[in-house]
Every structure is written in structure tokens, then in C-alpha cells.
C-alpha positions in Angstrom: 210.4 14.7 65.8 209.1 12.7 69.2 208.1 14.6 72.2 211.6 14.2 73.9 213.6 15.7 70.8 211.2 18.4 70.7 211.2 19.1 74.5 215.4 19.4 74.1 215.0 21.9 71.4 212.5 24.0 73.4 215.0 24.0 76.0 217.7 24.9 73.7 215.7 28.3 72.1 214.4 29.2 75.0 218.1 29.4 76.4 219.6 30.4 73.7 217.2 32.4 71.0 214.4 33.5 73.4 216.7 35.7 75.4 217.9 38.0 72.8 214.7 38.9 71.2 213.1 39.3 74.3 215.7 41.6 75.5 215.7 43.5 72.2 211.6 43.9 72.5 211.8 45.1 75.8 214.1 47.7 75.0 213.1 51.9 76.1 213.0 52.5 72.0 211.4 49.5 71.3 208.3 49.6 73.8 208.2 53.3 72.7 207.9 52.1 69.2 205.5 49.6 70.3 202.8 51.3 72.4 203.8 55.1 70.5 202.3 53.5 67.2 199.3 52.7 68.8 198.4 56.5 69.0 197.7 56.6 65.2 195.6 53.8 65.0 192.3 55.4 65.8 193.2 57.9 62.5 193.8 55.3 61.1 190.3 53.2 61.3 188.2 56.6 61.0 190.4 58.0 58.0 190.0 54.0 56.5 186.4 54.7 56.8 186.1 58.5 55.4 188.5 56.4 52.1 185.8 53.8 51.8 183.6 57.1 51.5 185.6 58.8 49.5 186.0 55.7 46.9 182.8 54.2 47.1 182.6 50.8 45.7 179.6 51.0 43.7 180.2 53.0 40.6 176.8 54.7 40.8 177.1 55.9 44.4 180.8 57.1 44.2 179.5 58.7 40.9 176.8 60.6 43.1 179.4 61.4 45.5 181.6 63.1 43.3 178.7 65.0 41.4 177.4 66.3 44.8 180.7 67.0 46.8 180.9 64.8 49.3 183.7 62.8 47.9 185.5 66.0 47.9 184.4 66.2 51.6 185.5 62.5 52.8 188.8 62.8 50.9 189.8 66.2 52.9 188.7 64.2 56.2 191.0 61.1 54.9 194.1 63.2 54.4 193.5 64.9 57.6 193.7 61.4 59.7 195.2 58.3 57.4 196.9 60.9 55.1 199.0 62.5 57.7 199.8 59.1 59.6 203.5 59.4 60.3 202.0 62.8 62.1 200.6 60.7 64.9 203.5 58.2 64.7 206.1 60.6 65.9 204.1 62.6 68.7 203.6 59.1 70.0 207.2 57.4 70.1 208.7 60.6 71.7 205.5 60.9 74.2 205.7 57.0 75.6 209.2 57.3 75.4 209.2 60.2 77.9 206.1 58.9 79.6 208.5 55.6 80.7 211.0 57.6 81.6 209.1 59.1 84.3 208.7 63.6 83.0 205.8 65.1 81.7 205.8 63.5 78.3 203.2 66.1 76.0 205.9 69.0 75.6 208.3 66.0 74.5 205.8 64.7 71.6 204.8 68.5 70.5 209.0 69.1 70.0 208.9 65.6 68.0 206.2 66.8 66.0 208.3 70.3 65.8 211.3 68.6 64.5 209.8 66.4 62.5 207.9 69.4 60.7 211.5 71.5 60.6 213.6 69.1 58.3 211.4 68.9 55.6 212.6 70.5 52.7 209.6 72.9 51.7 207.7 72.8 48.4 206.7 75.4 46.2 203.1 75.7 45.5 201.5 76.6 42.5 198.0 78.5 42.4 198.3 78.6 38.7 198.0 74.7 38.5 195.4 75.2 41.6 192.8 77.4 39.4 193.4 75.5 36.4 193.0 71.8 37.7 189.1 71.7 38.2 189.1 70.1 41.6 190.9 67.1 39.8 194.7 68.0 41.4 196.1 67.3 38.0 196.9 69.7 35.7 196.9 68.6 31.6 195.6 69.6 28.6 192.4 68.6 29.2 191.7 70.5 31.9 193.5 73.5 30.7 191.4 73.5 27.1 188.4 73.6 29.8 189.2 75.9 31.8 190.7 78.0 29.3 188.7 80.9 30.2 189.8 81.2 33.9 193.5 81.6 32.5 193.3 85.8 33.2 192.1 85.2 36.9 194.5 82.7 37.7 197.5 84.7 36.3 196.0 87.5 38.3 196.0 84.9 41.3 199.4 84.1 41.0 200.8 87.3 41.1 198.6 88.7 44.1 198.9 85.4 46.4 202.7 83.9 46.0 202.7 81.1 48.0 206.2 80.7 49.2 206.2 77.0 50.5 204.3 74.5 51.7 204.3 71.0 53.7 204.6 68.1 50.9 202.0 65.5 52.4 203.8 62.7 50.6 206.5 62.7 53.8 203.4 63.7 56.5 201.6 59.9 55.2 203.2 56.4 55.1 206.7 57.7 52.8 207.9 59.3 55.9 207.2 56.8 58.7 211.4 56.0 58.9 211.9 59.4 59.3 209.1 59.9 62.1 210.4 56.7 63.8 213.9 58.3 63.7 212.9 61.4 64.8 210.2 60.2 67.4 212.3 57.7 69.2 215.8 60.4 68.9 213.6 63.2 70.4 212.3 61.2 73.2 215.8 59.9 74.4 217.6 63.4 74.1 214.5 64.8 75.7 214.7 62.3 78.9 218.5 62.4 79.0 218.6 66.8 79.4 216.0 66.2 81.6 217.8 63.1 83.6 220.9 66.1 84.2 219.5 68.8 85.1 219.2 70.6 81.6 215.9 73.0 82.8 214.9 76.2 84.4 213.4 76.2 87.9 210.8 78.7 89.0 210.1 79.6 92.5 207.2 77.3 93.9 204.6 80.3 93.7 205.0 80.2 90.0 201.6 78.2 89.0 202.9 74.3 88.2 201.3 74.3 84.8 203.4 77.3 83.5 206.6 76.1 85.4 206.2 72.8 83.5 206.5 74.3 80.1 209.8 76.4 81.3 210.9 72.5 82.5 210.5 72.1 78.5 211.9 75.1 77.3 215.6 73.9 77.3 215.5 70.7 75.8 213.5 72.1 73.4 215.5 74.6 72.3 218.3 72.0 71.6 216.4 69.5 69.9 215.0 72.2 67.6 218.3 73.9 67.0 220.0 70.5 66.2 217.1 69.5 63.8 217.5 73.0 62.1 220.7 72.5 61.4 219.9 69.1 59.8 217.9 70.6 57.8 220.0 73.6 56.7 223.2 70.5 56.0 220.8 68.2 53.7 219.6 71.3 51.8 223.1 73.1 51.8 225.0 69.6 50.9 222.6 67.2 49.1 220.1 69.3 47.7 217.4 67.3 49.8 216.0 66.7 53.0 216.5 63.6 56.0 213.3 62.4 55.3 213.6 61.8 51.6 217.4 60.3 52.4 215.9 58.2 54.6 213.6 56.8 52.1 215.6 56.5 49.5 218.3 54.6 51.6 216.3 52.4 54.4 212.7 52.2 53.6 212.6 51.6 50.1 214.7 48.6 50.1 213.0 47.3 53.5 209.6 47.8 52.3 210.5 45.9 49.1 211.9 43.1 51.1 208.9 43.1 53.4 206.7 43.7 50.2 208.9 40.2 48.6 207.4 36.5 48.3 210.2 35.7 50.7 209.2 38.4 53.4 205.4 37.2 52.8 207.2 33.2 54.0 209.0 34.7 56.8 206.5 36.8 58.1 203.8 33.7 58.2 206.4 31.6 59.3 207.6 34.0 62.2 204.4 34.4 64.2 203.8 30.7 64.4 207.2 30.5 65.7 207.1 32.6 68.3 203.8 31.3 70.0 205.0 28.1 69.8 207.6 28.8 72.0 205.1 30.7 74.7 206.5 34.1 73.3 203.4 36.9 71.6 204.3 36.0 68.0 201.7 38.7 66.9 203.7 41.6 69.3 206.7 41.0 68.7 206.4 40.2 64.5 203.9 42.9 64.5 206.1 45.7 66.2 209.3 45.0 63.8 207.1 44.1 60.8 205.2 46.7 60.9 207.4 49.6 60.8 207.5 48.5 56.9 203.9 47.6 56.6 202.4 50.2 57.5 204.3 52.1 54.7 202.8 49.8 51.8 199.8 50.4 53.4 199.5 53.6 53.3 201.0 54.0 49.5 198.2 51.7 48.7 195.5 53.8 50.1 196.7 56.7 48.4 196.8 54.9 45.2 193.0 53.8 45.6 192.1 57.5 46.9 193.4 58.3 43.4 191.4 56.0 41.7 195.1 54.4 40.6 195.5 51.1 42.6 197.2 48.4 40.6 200.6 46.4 40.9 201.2 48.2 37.7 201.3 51.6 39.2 203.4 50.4 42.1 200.9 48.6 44.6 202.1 46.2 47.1 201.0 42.6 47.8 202.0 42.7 51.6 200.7 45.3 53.7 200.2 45.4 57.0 196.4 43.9 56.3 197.5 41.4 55.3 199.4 40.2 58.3 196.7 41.3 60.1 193.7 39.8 57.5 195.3 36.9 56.2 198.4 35.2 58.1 196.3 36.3 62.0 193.0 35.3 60.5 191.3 33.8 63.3 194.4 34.1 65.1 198.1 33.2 64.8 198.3 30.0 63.4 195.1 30.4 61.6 193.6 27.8 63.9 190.1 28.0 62.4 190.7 24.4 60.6 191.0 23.1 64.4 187.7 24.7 65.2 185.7 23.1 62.8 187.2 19.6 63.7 186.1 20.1 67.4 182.9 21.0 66.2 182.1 18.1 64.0 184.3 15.5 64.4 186.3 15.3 68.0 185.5 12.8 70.2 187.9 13.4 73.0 186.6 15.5 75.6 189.5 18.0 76.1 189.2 19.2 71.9 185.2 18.8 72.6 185.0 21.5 75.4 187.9 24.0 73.8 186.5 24.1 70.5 183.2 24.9 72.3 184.9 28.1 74.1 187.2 29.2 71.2 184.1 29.5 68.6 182.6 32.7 69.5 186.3 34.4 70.2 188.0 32.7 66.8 185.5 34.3 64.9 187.0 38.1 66.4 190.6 36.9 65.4 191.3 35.8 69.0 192.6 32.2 69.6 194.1 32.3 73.1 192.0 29.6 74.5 193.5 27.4 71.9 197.1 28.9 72.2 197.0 28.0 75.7 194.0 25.5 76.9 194.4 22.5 74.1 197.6 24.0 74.1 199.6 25.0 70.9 202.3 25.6 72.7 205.0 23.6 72.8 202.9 20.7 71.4 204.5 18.6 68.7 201.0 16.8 67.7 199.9 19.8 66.3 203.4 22.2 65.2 203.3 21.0 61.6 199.9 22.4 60.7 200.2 25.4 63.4 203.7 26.3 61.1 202.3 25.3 58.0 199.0 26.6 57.2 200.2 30.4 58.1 202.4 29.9 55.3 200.5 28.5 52.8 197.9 30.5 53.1 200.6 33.6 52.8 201.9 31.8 49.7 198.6 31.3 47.8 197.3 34.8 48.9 200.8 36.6 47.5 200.1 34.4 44.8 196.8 35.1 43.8 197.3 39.3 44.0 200.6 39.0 42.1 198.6 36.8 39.3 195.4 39.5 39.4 193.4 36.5 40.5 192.3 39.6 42.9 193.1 42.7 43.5 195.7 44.7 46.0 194.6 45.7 49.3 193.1 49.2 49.4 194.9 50.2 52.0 191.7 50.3 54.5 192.5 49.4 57.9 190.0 46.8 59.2 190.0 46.6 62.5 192.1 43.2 63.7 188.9 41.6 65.3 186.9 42.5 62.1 185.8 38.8 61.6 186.8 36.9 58.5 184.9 37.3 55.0 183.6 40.9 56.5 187.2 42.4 56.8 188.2 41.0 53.0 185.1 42.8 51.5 186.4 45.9 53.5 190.1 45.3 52.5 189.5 44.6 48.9 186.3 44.2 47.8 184.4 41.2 47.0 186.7 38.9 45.0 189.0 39.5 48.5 186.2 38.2 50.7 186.0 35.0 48.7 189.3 34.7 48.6 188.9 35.0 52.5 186.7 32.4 52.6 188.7 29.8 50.8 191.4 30.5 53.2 189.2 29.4 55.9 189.2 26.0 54.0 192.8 25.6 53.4 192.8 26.1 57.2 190.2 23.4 57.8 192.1 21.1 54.8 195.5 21.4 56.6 194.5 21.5 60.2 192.0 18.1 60.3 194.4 14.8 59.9 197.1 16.2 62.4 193.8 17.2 64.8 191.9 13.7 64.2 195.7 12.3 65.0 195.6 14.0 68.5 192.1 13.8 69.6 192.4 9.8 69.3 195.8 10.2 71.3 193.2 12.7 73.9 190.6 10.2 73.4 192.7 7.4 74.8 194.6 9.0 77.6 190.9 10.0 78.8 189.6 6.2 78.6 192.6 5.2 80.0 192.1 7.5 83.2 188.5 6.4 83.5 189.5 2.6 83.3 192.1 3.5 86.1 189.4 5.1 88.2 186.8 2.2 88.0 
């Protein structure tokens, strides 16, 4: 495609495709999707490291741990932060959403977090299963052959301590992210809408403004918590379940197996490049949508590694939101480290001289705006093969190589994005995953040096050509 073909169909998507996703992005439920998620991520990083803890990777440590306690210790502190995710998630959405709409948004994300707490079908607990499990959480016949002799006193427990019902953790964790989005985002636009007419009680201005802004609260609420009650009470009465569980069963299980698909790995590395190529934040607007589904797999894989289970055979996922994050952003969208190792060794021109110089240091964080914008990327035709390309190659050959048990799935630790490259595979999946993050660095280079030796001697010429003109 020459420069004038690829000018017209810049001109054409920005006209045409540009508009629509950008008005969709920018959209009250979408920003409150966007920024509301962001609450969870530092219990997310701290509960990833209290999981590392918790499943140490070097047998005689983690053997140590679990002898002396403390990997029962860091495994209550991971289900308190990563384990609970969708927790965070839904005080969030229905806080930013509020937030933007102008009211006091905290009484707004505590009646999300009411709700979302209200429509879950309660589980029964069983203290029997409890006393009989040794600290394990399973109860078979090996443990109750051990523990034979504590039979009497857990009977006796059972009958003096009934325990009625109890929050199931599975829908508080990455299985009930749907539902929290649902519930986040529903809350915060009924919430700003009672509020937008009038729907509150007023106190007289001597009332202290801290106590009148919880009466402000009182009748939206009420409503929002009546309504979710009597979801609740229609889904038990009806269908013998709860929304959350529906919601799983009907949206996020099929979208998390698409997202989790060899296709959705393509699309997904082929989306971000797209996007940036075009001007657009490929990472923000691929990551908001994207990650709705990601962070799900995620999650299911940490809990399969916090039980010591995690394998494709026990229902592990290839893409989780690591590995957008660790594999098709390595060294930034585009996975433009290939193009930093040509300016270092082999660029002649000037222009791909100095850039390379000033994207070294922030290419090794993940960050790759200097090159996005300064050489650019965007919108140049020289370099939109290998800027399309390598994101998905390298998505391909990863999917490829955890699907073949070449390496193993992602734990389900969160690395943070800026975590540079060979460091954040070791944390995401051990060694074999740091290697494998290193020859991903060289499929980069591979891909990304003819097309940039191509356009440094186009750079190299226009440069002569200038100084030629001058003298």
C-alpha cells in the first residue's frame, strides 16, 4: 500500500470507524467501567504478592511455609484482597459513576456493594466438614481416617454452632465480575438519576452537613436495595438460583471462552496495534472491553494455583489478562523492542539514532510513547506491517506454546504493567515463562529489523538530501 492509499484509508476510519468507538468509550458507563476498575488494582498487586507467598516456588520453602503457618497466613491475606476482587470492582463503577455525575459518590459505592452482597443466594456451611478437614478445606477419607478421633467434638460442634448461611467466595472473586459490573454500573445510574429529581430528604441547614448527606442517601438507597431484594427473592422463588450465577452461566462463560480462544488471542493482538495506528490509546480502549473477560481467567487461574491445582486439564486459561498485559504490550503496544535494538546497533539516520536513544530506558518499563509518537508509528506505512504483525505472532506462538505445555499457564499473579520483561514472566509463571519472555524479545527484534533498516535508509536520505540543499 503507498503512502497516498494509506493516507485515503486513514481518512476513511477516522471518518467512519473512529467515531463510533470513541463515542462508545466515552460513554458515563463506560468511563465508569474504566476508571471504577482501577480501584481493585492495588488488591490486586498486594494479594498477587501475599499468592506468590502463599505458593512459594521453591518446593522446600513453600514446604517450610506450610509446616510453620504462614502459608496459612498469606492465603487468608490473598482471599481477603485478590480473592474478593469483584468486591472492589463494584464499589468502584457505582462510586465514579456518581462521582462524574456531580453527588457525593461513597454512599453510592457502599449501596453497590449492599446490593451486590443482597442477591447472592446464601450457602450453607458445614462445621462438620470444618473440624474434620485438617486445615486442608477438603474433606475425604483420608482426612476423616485421621481425624477419626475428633468425630465426637465435631458432632457436638455441629449441633451447638448451626451456621445458617454464609457468603460463597466463588461469586465475591473473578466468577462474579459480570454480575458486579452489572450491578456497579445499574446502581450508579439509578443512584444519579433519584438524585438528578429530587428523590431525597432535606434537613434544615443547622443539621451538621455530614449527617444531612447520608439522609441525601437514604432514599435512593432504599430503592435500590428493595429492588435488588426482590431480585433476589424472583431468582430463588423461580429458578432455584441467584443473578450472579445466571449471569455466569449465560454471558461470562461463553465470553470468557471466546476471549480465552486462539481467535480472541489474534484479535486481541491485532486490535491494540490497530488502534494506535490510527492516533487512538489501543491499550485503553482494548484493555477496558477486554478486560472485563480477562480479569475473570485471571482470577480462576490464581485460585487454581492457590490450590496447588493449576493446569489446562483442570480448567486453566491460556489468555488472561497478563497476558495482554505481559506478552501482546511487552515493551509497549506493538512490541516495539525489535525497533529498539536496530537503533541501537544498526541505524544510521539520525531521526531512528536519537529516538531509539530516548525510548531505551522507558521501553524497558513497557512504555513506548516516544516511539508511538516521535519516529512516529502512527500513521506510518514504512513501519504498519511489523507494528500489526509481531503483536500477533508473538500472541500466536505464546497461545501456542501454553496450549502444547511447552510452559505452563499463567498463575494468575498480577505483575505490575511496567514490570520489565524476563522479570514479570518469572513472576507470571515461573522460569520456563521468563525464557519464553525472552525469546519473545527476539521474535520482536527478527520481525521488526528489515522493515526498520528499509526506513532508516529512506530517513538517512531525506537527511543527506536536506544537508546537500543547505550547502
Amino acid at each position: 500500500m503507498d503512502t497516498n492509499s494509506q493516507s485515503k484509508f486513514g481518512g476513511w476510519v477516522n471518518r467512519r470507524v473512529m467515531p463510533p468507538i470513541m463515542k462508545f468509550v466515552n460513554t458515563k458507563a463506560i468511563k465508569a467501567l474504566q476508571d471504577g476498575m482501577i480501584y481493585s488494582l492495588p488488591f490486586i498487586i498486594v494479594g498477587s504478592v501475599f499468592l506468590i507467598l502463599s505458593q512459594f516456588p521453591i518446593p522446600a520453602v513453600a514446604a517450610w511455609m506450610t509446616e510453620s503457618g504462614w502459608g496459612a497466613f498469606f492465603s487468608q491475606a490473598y482471599t481477603a484482597t485478590f480473592g474478593v476482587l469483584s468486591l472492589w470492582a463494584v464499589v468502584g463503577m457505582a462510586y465514579v459513576y456518581v462521582r462524574n455525575e456531580g453527588f457525593e459518590a461513597l454512599p453510592a459505592g457502599l449501596t453497590s456493594l449492599s446490593a451486590f452482597l443482597l442477591i447472592q443466594l446464601m450457602q450453607t456451611d458445614n462445621p462438620l466438614k470444618a473440624a474434620m478437614a485438617n486445615g486442608t478445606g477438603n474433606l475425604t477419607a483420608k482426612t476423616v481416617t485421621t481425624n477419626i478421633d475428633k468425630l465426637p467434638q465435631a458432632m457436638q460442634s455441629l449441633v451447638n454452632n448451626p451456621v445458617t448461611g454464609v457468603f460463597n467466595i466463588t461469586w465475591l472473586g473473578g466468577q462474579g465480575m459480570v454480575g458486579a459490573i452489572i450491578v456497579g454500573l445499574l446502581t450508579g445510574w439509578a443512584y444519579s438519576t433519584m438524585l438528578k429529581k429530587g428523590w431525597k430528604i432535606t434537613l434544615p441547614e443547622q443539621v451538621p452537613s455530614s449527617v444531612a448527606k447520608q439522609f441525601t442517601a437514604m432514599i435512593p438507597a432504599g430503592v435500590i436495595l428493595s429492588t435488588a431484594m426482590l431480585v433476589y427473592a424472583g431468582f430463588k422463588t423461580f429458578m432455584q438460583t441467584d443473578l450472579l450465577q445466571y449471569v455466569y452461566k449465560l454471558l461470562e462463560m461463553p465470553m470468557q471462552g471466546l476471549s480465552d480462544s486462539f481467535l480472541g488471542a489474534i484479535v486481541i493482538g491485532f486490535a491494540v496495534s490497530f488502534f494506535w495506528f490510527f492516533g487512538v490509546h489501543g491499550g485503553l480502549i482494548v484493555g477496558t472491553i477486554a478486560g472485563v473477560f480477562l480479569m475473570p481467567n485471571t482470577a480462576a487461574n490464581a485460585a487454581l494455583y492457590h490450590a496447588g491445582k493449576l493446569s489446562l486439564t483442570n480448567g486453566a486459561h491460556i489468555v488472561t489478562n497478563e497476558f495482554y498485559n505481559n506478552f501482546i504490550n511487552l515493551t509497549g503496544s506493538g512490541i516495539t523492542i525489535g525497533l529498539v535494538v536496530f537503533t541501537l546497533i544498526a541505524a544510521k539516520s539520525t531521526q531512528m539514532k536519537t529516538i531509539g536513544k530516548i525510548e531505551l530506558i522507558p521501553a524497558i518499563f513497557n512504555i513506548n510513547e516516544p516511539f508511538l509518537f516521535g519516529l512516529p508509528m502512527v500513521m506510518n506505512p514504512f513501519l504498519a506491517i511489523p507494528f500489526f504483525l509481531t503483536p500477533i505472532v508473538v500472541a500466536i506462538s505464546t497461545y501456542a506454546v501454553i496450549y502444547f505445555g511447552i510452559v505452563p499457564p499463567l498463575n494468575g499473579v498480577a505483575a505490575p504493567w511496567t514490570t520489565p520483561a524476563i522479570i514479570s514472566g518469572f513472576f507470571i509463571g515461573g522460569w520456563k515463562m521468563a525464557i519464553w519472555q525472552a525469546c519473545t524479545l527476539g521474535i520482536s527484534t527478527l520481525i521488526y529489523f528489515p522493515f526498520a533498516k528499509k526506513y532508516d535508509q529512506i530517513l538517512l536520505a531525506q537527511e543527506l538530501a536536506k544537508e546537500n540543499s543547505v550547502a
